[in-house]
N, CA, C and O of each residue as an XYZ file, in Angstrom:
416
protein
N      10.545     -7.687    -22.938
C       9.712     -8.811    -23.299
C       8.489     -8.289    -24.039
O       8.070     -7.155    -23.805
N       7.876     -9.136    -24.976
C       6.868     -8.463    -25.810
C       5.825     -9.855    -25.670
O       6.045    -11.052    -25.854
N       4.515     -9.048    -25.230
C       3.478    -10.275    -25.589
C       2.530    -10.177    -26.556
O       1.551     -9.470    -26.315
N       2.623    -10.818    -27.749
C       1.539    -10.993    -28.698
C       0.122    -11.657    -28.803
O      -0.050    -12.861    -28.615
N      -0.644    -10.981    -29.046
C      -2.374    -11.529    -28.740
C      -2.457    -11.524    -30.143
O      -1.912    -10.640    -30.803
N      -3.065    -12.397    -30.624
C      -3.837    -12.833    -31.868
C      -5.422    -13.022    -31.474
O      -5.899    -13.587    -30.490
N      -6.087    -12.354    -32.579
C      -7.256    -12.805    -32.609
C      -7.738    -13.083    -33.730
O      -7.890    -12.117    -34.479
N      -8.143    -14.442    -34.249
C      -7.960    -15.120    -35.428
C      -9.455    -14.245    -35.812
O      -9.373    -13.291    -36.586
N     -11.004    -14.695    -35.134
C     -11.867    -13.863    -36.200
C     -11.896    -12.737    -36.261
O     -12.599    -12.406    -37.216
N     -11.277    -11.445    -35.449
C     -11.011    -10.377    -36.040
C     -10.245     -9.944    -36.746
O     -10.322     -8.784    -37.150
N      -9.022    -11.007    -37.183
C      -7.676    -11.127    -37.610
C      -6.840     -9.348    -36.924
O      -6.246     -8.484    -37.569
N      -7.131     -9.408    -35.581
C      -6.558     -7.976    -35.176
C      -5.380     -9.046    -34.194
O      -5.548    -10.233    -33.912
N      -4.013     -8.022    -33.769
C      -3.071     -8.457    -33.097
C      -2.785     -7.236    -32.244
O      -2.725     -6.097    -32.709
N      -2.626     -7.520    -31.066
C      -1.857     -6.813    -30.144
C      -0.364     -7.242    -29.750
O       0.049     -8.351    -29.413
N       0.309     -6.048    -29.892
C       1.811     -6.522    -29.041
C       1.742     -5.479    -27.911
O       1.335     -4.331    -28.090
N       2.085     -5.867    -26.970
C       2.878     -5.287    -25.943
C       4.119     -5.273    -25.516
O       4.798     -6.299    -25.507
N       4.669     -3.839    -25.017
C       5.949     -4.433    -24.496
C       5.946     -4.031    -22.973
O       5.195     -3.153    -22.549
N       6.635     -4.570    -22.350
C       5.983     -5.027    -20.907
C       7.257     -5.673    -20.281
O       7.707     -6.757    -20.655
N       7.864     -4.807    -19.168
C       9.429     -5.693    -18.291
C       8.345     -6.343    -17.381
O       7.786     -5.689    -16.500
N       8.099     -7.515    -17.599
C       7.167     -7.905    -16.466
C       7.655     -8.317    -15.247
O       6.942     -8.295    -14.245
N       9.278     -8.847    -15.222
C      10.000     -8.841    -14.446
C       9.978     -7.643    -13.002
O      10.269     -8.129    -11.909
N       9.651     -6.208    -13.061
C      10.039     -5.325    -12.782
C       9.140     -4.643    -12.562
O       9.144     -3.467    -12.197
N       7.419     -6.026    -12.977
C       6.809     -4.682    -12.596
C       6.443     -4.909    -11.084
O       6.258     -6.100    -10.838
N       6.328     -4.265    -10.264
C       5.638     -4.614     -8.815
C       4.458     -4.618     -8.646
O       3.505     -4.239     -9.328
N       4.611     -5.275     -7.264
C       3.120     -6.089     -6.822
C       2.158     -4.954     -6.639
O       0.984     -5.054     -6.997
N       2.721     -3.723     -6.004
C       2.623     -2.617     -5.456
C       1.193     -1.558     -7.111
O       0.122     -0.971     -7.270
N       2.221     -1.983     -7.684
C       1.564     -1.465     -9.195
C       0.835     -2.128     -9.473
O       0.072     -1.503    -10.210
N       0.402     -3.439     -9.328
C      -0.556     -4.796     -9.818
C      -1.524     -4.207     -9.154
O      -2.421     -3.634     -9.773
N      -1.501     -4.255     -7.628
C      -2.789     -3.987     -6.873
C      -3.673     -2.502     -7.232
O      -4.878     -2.308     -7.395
N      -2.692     -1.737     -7.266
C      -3.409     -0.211     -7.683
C      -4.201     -0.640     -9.102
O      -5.408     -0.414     -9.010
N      -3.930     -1.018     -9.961
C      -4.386     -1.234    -11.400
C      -5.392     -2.036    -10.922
O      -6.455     -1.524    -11.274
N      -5.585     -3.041    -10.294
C      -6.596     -3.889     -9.714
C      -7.856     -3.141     -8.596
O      -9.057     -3.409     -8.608
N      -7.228     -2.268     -7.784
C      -8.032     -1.670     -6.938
C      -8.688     -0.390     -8.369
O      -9.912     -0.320     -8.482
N      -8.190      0.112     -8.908
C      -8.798      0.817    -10.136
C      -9.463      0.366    -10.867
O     -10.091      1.189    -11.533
N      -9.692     -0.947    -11.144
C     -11.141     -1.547    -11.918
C     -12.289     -1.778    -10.762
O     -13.487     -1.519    -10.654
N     -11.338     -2.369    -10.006
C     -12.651     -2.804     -9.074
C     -13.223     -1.440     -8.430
O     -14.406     -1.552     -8.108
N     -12.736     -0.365     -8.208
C     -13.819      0.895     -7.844
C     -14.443      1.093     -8.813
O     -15.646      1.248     -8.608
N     -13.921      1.190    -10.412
C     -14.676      1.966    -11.432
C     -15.374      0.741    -12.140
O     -15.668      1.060    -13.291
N     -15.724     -0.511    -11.847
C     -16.568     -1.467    -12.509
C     -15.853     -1.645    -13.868
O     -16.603     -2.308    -14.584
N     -15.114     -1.439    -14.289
C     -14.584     -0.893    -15.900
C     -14.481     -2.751    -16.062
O     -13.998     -3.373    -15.115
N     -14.889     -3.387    -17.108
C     -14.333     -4.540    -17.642
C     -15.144     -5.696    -16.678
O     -14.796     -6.875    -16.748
N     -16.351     -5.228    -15.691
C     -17.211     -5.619    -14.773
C     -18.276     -6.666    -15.480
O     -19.166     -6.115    -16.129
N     -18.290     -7.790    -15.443
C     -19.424     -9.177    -16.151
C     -20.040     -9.314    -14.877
O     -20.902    -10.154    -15.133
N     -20.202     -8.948    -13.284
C     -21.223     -9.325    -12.423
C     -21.282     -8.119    -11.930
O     -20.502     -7.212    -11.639
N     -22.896     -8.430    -11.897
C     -23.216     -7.263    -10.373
C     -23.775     -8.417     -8.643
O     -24.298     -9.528     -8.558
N     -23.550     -7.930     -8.126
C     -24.142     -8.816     -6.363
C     -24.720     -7.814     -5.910
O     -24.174     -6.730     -5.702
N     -26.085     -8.127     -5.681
C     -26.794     -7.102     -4.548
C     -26.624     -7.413     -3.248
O     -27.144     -8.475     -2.906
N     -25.865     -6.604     -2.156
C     -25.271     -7.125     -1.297
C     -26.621     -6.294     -0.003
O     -27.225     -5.225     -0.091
N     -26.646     -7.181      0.883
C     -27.279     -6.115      1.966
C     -29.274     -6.695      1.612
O     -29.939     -7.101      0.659
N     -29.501     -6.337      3.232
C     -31.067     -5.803      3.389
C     -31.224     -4.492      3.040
O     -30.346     -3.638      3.162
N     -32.246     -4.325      2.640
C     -33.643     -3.033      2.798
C     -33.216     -2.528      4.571
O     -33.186     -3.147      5.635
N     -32.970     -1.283      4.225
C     -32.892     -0.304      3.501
C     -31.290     -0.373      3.142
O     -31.191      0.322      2.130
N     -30.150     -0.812      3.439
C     -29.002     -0.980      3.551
C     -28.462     -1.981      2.549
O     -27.735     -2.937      2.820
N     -28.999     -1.569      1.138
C     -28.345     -2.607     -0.001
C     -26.956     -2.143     -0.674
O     -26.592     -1.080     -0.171
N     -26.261     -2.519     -1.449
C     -25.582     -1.640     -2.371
C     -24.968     -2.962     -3.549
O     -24.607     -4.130     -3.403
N     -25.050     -2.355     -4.303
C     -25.028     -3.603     -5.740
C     -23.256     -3.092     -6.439
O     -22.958     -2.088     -7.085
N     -22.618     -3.932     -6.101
C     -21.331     -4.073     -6.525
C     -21.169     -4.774     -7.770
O     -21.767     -5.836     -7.945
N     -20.193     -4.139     -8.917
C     -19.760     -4.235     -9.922
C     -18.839     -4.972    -10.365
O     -17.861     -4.245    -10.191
N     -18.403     -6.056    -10.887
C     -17.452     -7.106    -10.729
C     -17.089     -7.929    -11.152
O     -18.115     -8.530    -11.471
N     -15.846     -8.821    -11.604
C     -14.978     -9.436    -12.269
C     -15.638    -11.235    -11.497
O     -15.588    -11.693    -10.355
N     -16.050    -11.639    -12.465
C     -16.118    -13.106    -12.275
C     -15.077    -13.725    -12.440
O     -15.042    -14.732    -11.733
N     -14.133    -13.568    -13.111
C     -13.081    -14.404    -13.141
C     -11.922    -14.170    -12.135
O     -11.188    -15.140    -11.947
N     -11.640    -12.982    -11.437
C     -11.588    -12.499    -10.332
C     -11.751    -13.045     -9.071
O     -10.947    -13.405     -8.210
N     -13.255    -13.027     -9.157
C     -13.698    -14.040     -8.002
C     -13.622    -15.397     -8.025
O     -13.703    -16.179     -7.078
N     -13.460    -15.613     -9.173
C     -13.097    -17.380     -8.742
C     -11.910    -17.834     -9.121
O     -11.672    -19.040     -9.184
N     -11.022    -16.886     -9.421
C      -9.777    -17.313     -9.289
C      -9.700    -17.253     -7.222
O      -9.783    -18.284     -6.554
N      -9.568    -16.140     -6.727
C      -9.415    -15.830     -5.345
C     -10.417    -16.519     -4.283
O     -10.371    -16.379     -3.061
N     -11.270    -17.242     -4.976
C     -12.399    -17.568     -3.493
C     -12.996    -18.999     -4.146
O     -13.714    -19.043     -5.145
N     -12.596    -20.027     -3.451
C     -13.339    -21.311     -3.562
C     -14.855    -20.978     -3.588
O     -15.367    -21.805     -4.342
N     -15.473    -20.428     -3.272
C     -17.034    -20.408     -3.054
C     -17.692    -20.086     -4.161
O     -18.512    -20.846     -4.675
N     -17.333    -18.700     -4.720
C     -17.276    -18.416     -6.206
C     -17.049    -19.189     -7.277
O     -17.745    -19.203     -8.292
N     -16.113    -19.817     -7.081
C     -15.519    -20.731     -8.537
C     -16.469    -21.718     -7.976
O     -16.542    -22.227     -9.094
N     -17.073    -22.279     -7.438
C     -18.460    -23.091     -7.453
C     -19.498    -22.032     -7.455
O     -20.103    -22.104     -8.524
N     -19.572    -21.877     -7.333
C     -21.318    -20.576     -7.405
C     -21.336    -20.433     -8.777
O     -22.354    -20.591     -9.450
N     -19.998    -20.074     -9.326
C     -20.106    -18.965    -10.801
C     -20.187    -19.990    -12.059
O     -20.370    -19.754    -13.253
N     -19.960    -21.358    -11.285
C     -19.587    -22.688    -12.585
C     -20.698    -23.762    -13.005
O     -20.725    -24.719    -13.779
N     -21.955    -22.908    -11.782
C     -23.126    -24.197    -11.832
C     -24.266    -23.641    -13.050
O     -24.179    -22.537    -13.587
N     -24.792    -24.143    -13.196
C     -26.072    -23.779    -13.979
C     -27.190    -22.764    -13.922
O     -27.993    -22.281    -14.720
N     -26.817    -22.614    -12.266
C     -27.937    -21.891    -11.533
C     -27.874    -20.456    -11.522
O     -28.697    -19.752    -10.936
N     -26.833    -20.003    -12.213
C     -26.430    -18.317    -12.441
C     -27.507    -17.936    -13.181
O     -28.091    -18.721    -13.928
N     -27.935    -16.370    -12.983
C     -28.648    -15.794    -13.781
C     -27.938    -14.860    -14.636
O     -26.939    -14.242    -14.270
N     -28.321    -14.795    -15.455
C     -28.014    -13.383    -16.444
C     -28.501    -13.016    -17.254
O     -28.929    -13.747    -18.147
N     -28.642    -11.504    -17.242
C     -29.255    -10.547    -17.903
C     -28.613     -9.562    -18.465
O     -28.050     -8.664    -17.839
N     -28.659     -9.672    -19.715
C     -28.361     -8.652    -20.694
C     -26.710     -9.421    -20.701
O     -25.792     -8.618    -20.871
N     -26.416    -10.521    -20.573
C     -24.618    -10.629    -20.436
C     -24.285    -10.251    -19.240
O     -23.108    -10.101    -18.911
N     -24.948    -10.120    -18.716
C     -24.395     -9.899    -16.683
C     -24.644    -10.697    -16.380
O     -25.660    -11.143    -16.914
N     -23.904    -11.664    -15.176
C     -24.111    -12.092    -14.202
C     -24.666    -11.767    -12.982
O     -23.878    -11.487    -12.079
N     -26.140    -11.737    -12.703
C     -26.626    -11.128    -11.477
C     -26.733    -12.024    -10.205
O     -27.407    -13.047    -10.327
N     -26.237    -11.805     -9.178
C     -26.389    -12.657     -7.888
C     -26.381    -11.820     -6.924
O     -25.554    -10.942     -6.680
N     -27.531    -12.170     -6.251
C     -27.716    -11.688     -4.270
C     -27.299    -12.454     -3.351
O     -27.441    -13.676     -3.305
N     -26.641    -11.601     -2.399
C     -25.648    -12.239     -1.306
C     -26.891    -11.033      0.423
O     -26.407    -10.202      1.191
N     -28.281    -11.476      0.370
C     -28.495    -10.729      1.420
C     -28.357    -10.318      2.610
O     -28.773     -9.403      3.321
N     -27.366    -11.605      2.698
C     -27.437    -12.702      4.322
C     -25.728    -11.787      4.841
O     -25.172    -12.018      5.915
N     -25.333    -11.055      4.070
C     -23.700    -10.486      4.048
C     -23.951     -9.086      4.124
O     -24.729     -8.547      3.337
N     -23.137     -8.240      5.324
C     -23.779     -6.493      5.121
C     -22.840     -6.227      4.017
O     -22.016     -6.984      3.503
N     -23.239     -4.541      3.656
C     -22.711     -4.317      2.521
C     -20.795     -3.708      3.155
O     -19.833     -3.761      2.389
N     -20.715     -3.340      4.214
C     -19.579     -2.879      4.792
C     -18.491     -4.434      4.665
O     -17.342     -4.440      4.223
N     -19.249     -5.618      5.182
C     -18.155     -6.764      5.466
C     -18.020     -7.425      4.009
O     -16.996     -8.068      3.776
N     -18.838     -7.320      3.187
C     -18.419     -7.508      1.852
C     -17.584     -6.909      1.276
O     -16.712     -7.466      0.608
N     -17.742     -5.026      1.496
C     -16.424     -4.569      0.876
C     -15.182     -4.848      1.415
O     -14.470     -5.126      0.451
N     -14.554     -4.921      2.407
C     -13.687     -5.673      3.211
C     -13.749     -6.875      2.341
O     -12.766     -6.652      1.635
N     -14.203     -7.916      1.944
C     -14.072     -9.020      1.327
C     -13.651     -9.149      0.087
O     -13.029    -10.174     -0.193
N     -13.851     -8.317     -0.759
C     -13.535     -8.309     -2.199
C     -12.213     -7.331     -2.474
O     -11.676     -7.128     -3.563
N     -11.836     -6.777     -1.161
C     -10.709     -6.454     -1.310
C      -9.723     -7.232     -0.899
O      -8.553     -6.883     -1.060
């Protein structure tokens, strides 16, 4: 199977070829757990945690609100901030240990 991407104002095209049939779930998640450690392709950061115990996670908005009702309202209102093209949001009230557990 081959999937074609067009992009009309760059007039650039991608094909892929891809048994998508065949590929496993097993392989989905690793490729998925590999962005989400390395931030790679990352539009939010969340500062998660109190003083002294913060840690600011790197992260897929579309991600999160595909997988979590709470998000796909949080991420869709007006009230988002962003800086520089990031999405920045604090979650203080959440430790930083039960969050990572969460986004996995």
């Amino acid at each position: 199977m081959y999937l074609y991407i067009y992009d009309p104002p760059s007039d650039f095209a991608l094909i892929f070829q891809a048994d998508f049939q065949n590929m496993s779930t097993e392989l989905l998640l690793k490729e998925y757990t590999k962005i989400l450690e390395s931030g790679e392709f990352s539009d939010m950061e969340i500062l998660v945690g109190e003083e002294p115990n913060t840690k600011t996670f790197r992260l897929h908005s579309l991600v999160l609100k595909v997988r979590c009702p709470y998000f796909r309202t949080a991420l869709s209102n007006d009230w988002i901030k962003r800086e520089n093209g990031v999405i920045k949001f604090e979650k203080p009230n959440i430790s930083v240990e039960i969050f990572d557990i969460l986004i996995k």
